[in-house]
C-alpha positions in Angstrom: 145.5 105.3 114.7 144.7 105.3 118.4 147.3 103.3 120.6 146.3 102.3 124.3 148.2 101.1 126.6 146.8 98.8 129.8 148.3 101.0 132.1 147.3 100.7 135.5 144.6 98.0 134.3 145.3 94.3 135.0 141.9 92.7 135.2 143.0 90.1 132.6 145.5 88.9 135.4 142.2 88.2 136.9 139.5 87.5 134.8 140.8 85.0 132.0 142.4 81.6 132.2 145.9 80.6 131.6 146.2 77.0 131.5 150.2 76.9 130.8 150.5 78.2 134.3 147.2 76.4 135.7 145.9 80.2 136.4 142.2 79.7 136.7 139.3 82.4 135.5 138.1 85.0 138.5 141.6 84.4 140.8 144.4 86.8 140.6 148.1 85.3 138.8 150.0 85.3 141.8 152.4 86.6 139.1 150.6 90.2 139.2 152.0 92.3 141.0 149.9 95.0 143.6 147.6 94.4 140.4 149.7 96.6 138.2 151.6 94.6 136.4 153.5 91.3 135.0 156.4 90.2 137.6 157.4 87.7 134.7 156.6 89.9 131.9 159.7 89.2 129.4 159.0 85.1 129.8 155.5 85.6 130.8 153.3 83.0 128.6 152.4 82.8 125.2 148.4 82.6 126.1 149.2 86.2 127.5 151.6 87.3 124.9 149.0 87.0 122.4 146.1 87.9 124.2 144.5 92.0 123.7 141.6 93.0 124.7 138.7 94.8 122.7 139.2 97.6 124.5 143.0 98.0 123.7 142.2 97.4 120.2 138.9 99.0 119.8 139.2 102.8 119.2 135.7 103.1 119.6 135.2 101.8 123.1 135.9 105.1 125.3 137.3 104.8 128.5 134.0 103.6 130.3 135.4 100.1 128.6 139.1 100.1 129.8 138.7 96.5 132.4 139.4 98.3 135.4 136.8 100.4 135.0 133.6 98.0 133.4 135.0 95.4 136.0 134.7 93.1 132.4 137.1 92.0 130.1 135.8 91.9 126.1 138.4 89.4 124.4 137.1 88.7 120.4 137.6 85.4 119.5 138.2 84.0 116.2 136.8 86.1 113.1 135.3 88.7 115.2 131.8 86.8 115.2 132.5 85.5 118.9 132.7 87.3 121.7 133.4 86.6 125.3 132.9 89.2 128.4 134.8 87.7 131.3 133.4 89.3 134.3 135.0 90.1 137.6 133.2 87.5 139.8 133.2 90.3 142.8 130.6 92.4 140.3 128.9 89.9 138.6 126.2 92.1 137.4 128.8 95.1 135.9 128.0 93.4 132.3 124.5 93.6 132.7 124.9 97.7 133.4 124.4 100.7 131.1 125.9 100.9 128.6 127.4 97.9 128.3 124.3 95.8 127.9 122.7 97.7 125.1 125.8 97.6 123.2 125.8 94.0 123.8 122.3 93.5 122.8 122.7 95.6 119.8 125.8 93.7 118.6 124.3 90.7 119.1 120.9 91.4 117.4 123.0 93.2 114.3 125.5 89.8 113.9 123.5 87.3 115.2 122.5 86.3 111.4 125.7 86.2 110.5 126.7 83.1 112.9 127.8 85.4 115.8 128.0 84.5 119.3 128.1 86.6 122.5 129.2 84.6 125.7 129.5 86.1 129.3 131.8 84.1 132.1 131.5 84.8 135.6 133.7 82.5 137.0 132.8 79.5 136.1 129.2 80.6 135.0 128.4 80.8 131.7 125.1 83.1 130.1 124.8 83.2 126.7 123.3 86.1 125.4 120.5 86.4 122.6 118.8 88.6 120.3 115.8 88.3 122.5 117.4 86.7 125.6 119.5 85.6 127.7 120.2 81.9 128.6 122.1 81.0 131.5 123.8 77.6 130.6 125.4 77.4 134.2 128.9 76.0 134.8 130.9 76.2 132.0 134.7 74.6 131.7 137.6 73.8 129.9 135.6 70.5 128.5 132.8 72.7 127.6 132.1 74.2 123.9 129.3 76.9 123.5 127.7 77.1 119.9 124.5 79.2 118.6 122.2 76.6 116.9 119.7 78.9 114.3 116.5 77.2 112.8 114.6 78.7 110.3 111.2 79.2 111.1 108.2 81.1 109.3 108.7 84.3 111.7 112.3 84.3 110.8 115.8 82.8 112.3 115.6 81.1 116.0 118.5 81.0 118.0 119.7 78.2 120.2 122.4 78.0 122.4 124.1 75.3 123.1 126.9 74.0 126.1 128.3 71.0 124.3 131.4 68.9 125.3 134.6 69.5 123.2 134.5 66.1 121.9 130.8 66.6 120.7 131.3 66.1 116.2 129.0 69.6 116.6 131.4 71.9 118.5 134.0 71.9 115.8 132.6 74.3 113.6 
């Protein structure tokens, strides 16, 4: 079994949220040091304790997909069906590049039946990413849910996204 290590990669410092410490999405934790590493790593917080990236845990994502190189973070969410691509707001495109985007579009298409959802975040932007498109659903926050409506029409399965509120009955599913 393949074991990575982050290394000299930090771009989750960056690129997520960490509300326990108020650490907001596309801002570097001022407890990163030089971008290297954890100052605070043996009390460092649970949200980063149990957070590992796809690449970390995906074997088959070469080293085009370690963060500080794509400039993206991939962080599964749930049962594997929902996936979120934080992006480094200073390339906000890198997502969109080969061959991220195919492999994006092809996951999507393949799982997209399946009730899978692909969401990218740059900063506070949120585009949600389709079998046949890509919706940008603007900002996107804390307060916001994204779910992936499908209707059944005669050509097959249409897909829907939508940005609900967390209190909206629909985005507990």
């Amino acid at each position: 079994m393949l074991v990575r290590e982050c290394g000299d990669c930090a771009m989750c410092c960056k690129l997520l949220d960490v509300n326990s410490i108020e650490k907001k999405a596309g801002t570097w934790c001022t407890h990163c040091v030089g971008q290297r590493g954890c100052a605070i790593y043996e009390t460092r917080p649970q949200e980063c304790r149990n957070f590992i990236c796809a690449w970390l845990a995906g074997p088959t994502l070469d080293e085009r997909w370690k963060p500080s190189n794509c400039k993206f973070v991939v962080a599964p969410d749930g049962d594997g069906l929902r996936l979120k691509v934080a992006v480094d707001p200073a390339r906000p495109d890198a997502w969109h590049k080969e061959p991220f985007y195919s492999y994006f579009k092809n996951w999507i298409r393949q799982n997209a039946a399946d009730g899978a959802e692909l969401l990218v975040l740059v900063g506070r932007r949120a585009i949600a990413v389709l079998p046949d498109s890509d919706v940008d659903l603007g900002p996107f926050t804390d307060d916001h849910r994204f779910i992936m409506a499908r209707t059944e029409t005669p050509f097959g399965p249409r897909f829907e996204p939508l940005k609900l509120y967390k209190d909206d009955p629909r985005a507990r599913r």
